[in-house]
mmCIF file of the C-alpha atoms, coordinates in Angstrom:
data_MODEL
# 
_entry.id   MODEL 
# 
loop_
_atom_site.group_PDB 
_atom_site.id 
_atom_site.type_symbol 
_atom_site.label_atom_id 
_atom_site.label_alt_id 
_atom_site.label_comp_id 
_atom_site.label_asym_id 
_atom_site.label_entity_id 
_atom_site.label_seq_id 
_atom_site.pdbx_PDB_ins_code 
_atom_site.Cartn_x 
_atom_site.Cartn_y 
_atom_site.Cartn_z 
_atom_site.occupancy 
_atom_site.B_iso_or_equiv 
_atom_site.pdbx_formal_charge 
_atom_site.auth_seq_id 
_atom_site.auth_comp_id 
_atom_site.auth_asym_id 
_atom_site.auth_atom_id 
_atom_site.pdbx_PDB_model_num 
ATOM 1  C CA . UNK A 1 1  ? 83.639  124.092 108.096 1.00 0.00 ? 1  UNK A CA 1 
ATOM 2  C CA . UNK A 1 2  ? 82.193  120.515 107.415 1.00 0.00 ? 2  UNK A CA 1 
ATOM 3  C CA . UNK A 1 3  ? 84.354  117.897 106.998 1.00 0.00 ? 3  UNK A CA 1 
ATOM 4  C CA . UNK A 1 4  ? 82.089  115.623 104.969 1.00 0.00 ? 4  UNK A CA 1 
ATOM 5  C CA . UNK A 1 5  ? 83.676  117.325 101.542 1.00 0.00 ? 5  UNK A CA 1 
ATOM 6  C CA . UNK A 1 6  ? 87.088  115.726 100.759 1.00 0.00 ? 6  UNK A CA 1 
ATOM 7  C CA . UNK A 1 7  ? 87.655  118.939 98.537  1.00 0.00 ? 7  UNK A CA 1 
ATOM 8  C CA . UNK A 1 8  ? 87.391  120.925 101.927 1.00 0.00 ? 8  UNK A CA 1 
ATOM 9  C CA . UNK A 1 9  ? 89.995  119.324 103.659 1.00 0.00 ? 9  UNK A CA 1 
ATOM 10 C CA . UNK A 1 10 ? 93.824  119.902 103.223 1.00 0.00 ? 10 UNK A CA 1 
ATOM 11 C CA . UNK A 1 11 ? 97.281  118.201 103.802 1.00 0.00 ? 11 UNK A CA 1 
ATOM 12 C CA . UNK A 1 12 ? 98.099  119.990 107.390 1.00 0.00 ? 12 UNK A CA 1 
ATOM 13 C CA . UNK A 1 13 ? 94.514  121.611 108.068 1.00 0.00 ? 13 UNK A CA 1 
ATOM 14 C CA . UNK A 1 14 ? 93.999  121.625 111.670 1.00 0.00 ? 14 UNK A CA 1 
ATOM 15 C CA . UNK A 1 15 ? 90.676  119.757 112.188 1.00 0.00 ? 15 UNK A CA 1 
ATOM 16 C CA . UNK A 1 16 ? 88.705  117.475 114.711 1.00 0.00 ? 16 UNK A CA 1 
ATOM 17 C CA . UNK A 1 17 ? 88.234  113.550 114.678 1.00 0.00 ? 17 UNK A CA 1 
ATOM 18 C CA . UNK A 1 18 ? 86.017  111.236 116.331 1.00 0.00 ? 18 UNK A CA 1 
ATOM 19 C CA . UNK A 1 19 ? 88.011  107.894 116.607 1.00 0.00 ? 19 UNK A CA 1 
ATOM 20 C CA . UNK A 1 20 ? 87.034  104.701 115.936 1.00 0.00 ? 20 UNK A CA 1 
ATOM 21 C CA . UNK A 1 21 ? 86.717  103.901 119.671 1.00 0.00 ? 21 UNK A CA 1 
ATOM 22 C CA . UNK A 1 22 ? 85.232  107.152 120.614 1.00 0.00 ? 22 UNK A CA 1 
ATOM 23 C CA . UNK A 1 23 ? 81.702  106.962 118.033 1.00 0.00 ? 23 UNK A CA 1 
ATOM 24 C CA . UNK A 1 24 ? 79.754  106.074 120.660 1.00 0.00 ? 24 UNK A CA 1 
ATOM 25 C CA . UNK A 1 25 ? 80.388  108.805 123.437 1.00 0.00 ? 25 UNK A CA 1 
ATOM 26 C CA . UNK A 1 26 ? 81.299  111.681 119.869 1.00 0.00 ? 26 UNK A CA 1 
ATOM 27 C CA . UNK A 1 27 ? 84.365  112.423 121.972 1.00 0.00 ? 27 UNK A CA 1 
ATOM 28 C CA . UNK A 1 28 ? 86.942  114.515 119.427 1.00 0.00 ? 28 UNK A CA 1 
ATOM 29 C CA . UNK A 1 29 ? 90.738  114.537 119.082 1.00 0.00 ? 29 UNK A CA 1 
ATOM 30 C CA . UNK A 1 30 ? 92.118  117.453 117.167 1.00 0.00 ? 30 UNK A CA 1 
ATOM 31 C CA . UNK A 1 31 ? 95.006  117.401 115.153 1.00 0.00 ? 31 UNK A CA 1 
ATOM 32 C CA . UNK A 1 32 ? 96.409  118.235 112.228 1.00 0.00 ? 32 UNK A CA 1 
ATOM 33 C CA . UNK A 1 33 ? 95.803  115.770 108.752 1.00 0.00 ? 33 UNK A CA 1 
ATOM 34 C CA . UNK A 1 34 ? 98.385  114.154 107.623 1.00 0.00 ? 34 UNK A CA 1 
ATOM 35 C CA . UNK A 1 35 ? 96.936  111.901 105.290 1.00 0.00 ? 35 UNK A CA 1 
ATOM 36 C CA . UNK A 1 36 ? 93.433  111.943 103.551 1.00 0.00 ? 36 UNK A CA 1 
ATOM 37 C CA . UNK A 1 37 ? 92.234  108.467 103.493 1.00 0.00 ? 37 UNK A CA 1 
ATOM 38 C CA . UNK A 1 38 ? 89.033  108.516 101.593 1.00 0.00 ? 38 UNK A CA 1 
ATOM 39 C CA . UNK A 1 39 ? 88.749  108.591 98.160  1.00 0.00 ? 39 UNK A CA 1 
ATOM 40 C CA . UNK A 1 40 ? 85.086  109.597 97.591  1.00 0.00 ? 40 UNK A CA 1 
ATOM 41 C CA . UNK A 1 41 ? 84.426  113.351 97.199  1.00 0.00 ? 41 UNK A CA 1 
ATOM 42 C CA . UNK A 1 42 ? 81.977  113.237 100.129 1.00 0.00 ? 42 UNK A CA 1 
ATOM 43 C CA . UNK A 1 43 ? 81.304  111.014 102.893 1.00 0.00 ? 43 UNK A CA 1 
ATOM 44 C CA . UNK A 1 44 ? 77.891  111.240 105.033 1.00 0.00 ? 44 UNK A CA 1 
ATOM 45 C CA . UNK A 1 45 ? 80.012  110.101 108.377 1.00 0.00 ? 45 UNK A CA 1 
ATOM 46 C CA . UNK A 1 46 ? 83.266  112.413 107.447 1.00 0.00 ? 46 UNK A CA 1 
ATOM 47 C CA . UNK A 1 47 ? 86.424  111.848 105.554 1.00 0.00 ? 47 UNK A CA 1 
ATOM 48 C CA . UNK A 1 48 ? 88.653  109.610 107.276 1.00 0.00 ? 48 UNK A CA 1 
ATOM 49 C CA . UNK A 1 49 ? 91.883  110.879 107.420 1.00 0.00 ? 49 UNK A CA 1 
ATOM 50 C CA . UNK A 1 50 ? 95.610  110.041 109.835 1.00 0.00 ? 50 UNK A CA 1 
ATOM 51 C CA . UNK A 1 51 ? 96.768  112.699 112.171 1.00 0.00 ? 51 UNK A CA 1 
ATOM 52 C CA . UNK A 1 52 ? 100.270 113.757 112.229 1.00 0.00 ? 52 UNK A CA 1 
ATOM 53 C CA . UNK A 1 53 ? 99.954  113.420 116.086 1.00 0.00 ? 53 UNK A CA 1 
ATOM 54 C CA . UNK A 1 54 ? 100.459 109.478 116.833 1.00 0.00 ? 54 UNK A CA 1 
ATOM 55 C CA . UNK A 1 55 ? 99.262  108.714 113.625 1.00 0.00 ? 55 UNK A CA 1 
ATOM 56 C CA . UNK A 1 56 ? 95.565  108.248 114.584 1.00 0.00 ? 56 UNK A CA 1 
ATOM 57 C CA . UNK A 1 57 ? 92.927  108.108 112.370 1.00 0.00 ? 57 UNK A CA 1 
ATOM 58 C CA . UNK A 1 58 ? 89.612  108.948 112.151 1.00 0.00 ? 58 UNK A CA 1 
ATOM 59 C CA . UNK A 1 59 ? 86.578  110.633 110.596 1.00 0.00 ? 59 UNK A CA 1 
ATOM 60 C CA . UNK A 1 60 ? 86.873  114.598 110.387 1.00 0.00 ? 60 UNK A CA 1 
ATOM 61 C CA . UNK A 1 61 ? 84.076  116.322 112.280 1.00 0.00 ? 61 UNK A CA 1 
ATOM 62 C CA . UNK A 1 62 ? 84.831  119.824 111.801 1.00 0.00 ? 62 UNK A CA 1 
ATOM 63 C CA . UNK A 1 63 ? 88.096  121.755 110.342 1.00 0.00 ? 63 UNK A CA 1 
ATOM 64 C CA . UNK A 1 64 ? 88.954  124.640 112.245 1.00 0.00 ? 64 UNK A CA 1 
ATOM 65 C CA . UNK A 1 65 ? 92.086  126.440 109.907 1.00 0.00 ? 65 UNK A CA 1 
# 
């Protein structure tokens, strides 16, 4: 599913980010959200949301459950 849709994307949805630090070489970290950090219903980069794991955040590429 895309992760450009804020209404797409759930508190503990399993999904994958591209860090702030990884744009350039699109590597992704997946995790689970624990935080949705953008308040606009859509975003043409991704929502930004903060991982549960090591509380990284970073711009939801894809949501896989």
């Amino acid at each position: 599913m895309d992760g450009k849709k804020r209404a797409n994307i759930k508190i503990g949805a399993l999904v994958d980010i591209v860090l702030k630090k990884d744009q350039r070489s699109g590597t992704l970290t997946r995790g689970h959200v624990k935080r949705i950090l953008t308040n606009s219903p859509q975003h043409p980069h991704g929502i930004k949301v903060m991982l549960e794991e090591q509380d990284q955040v970073g711009r939801v590429q894809e949501i896989i459950q």
